[in-house]
C-alpha positions, 0 to 999 in steps of 0.5 A: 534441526540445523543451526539457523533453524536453532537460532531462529526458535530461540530468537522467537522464544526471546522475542515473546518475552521481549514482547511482553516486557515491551522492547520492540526495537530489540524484537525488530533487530533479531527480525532483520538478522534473521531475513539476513540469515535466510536471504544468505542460505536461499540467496536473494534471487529465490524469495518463496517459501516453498521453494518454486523458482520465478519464471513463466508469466501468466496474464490476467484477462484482457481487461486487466492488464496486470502481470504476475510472475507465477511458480514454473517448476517444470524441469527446475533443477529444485525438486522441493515439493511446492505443496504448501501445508494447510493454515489451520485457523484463518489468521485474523486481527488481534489474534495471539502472538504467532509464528505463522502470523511472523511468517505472513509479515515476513512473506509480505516485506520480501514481496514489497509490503509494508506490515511493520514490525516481523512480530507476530503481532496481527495488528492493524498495519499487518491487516492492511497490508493483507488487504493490498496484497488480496488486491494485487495479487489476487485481484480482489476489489477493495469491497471483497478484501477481508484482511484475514489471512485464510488458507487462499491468501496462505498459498498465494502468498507461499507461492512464488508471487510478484507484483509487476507494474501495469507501466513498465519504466524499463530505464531505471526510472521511479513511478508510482501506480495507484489502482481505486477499485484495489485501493492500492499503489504501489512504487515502482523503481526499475520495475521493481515494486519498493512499496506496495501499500492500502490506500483509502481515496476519494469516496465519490459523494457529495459533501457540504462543510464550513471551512476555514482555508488559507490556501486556493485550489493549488496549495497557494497560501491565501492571506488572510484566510477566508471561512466560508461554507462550501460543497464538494465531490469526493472524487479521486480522477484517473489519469496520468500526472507527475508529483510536483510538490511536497510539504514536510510534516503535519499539513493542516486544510481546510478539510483536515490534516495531511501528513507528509502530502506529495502532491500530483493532481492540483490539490489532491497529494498522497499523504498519511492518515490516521484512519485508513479503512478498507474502503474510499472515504477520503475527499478525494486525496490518496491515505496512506497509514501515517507510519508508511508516509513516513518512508514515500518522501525518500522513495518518490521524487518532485517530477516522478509519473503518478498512473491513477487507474479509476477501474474503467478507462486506462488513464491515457485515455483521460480526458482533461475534463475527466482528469481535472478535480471537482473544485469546491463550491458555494454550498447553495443553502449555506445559512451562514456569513462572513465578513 
């Protein structure tokens, strides 16, 4: 055993009483010492864990223009075997504090993902991130997602795996790439994914409520406001727009509240949620976990291209009619009124 190896056992051991006496921010802090440690000794180019270096680019079938780098060890100066050892049980939510569960969260931030905290805890935040990255990297739709580690998701993340975007930039630039049937985007800066996070988007169905709004369809406030009972169609359109306004901290609508929404297509904004499920549930607007909403505001700004991909048309191939909301809507057996 070498000396980082060393330091590391006894920093795990500490972060498990650190645990159980409650000091996260003491557990985070040895985290972030440690990446620092293995990214000095590995270096900052190589990131997997089983020692394949990035290179060949394999495509994924034509339907599916996104690109993964995959392991390329042929005539590689590293022969460090890239077999990977078998994950014993499937790593599911709410299991004990382990070191493989710390490995899978650490893999996850390296490669763009938002687990929170390296503690070995496999919490919700760590099980949503599982779920995005079974999308992108795997390619699995949101209604096949598991969020369980298991040993295909083990050795695709000990595999020298990246996400590429589906719209390279190429000059520097910010955008953001959202995919409804993954229910996942992702932040692209210089082609590089800065966060990769699950989302829950527009569940497709019809609804009908009472609302009490002070806003009209483009966020302008209204004054003074007007209830009235409403319908709508959940529904988050493909296409391609631009982030062109954002509001700082807890936002209430008519239809619940957003934390931190950047908006980009009329009223439909990427903001944080409290529930963000495996499957689309939303009216129509992209959830993020409220904690990874904390972090998008820096990332993105006002101007930066949106791509919504709705999992059949390419979203330069939007119509404006398709790209456009379903605006709400008198509900038609409305039994109620104002005045």
């Amino acid at each position: 055993m070498n000396h980082h190896q060393l330091t590391d056992l006894l920093e795990r051991r500490a972060d498990d009483v650190a645990l159980r006496a409650g000091s996260l921010p003491a557990i985070r802090r040895r985290a972030t010492q440690r990446r620092a440690r293995t990214r000095t000794a590995v270096g900052v180019a190589s990131v997997s864990l089983a020692g394949a270096t990035f290179a060949a680019v394999r495509s994924l079938p034509a339907h599916d223009d996104r690109r993964v780098v995959a392991a390329d060890t042929t005539g590689a100066a590293d022969t460090t075997s890239t077999t990977v050892a078998p994950l014993g049980q499937p790593l599911v939510r709410d299991m004990p504090v382990s070191d493989e569960v710390r490995d899978v969260q650490q893999r996850l931030t390296d490669l763009g993902f938002d687990p929170g905290p390296v503690d070995g805890l496999f919490g919700e935040s760590t099980q949503q991130a599982v779920w995005a990255f079974e999308g992108v990297a795997l390619g699995r739709p949101y209604a096949t997602q598991t969020g369980m580690v298991d040993e295909t998701v083990w050795q695709a993340l000990r595999s020298a795996t990246t996400i590429a975007p589906r719209r390279p930039d190429g000059d520097g630039a910010t955008h953001v790439e959202i995919y409804l049937d993954l229910q996942v985007a992702v932040v692209f800066t210089e082609d590089k994914p800065t966060l990769i996070t699950h989302i829950s988007s527009g569940s497709g169905e019809t609804w009908c409520e009472l609302i009490h709004s002070d806003t009209d369809d483009t966020g302008n406030t209204i004054d003074p406001p007007v209830e009235k009972e409403v319908c709508g169609v959940a529904k988050t359109p493909g296409g391609v727009f631009k982030i062109y306004r954002r509001f700082d901290g807890n936002r209430a609508t008519p239809l619940g509240g957003m934390f931190n929404p950047l908006y980009f297509n009329f009223g439909i904004a990427i903001y944080g949620a409290h529930n963000v499920p495996v499957q689309p549930v939303s009216h129509g607007g992209i959830r993020i976990p409220m904690f990874i909403a904390e972090r998008v505001p820096s990332l993105v700004k006002n101007g930066d291209v949106v791509y919504v991909w709705d999992g059949a048309t390419e979203p330069e191939q939007q119509t404006k009619k398709e790209m456009t909301p379903i605006f709400d809507y008198p509900n038609p057996d409305a039994t109620t009124t104002t005045g």
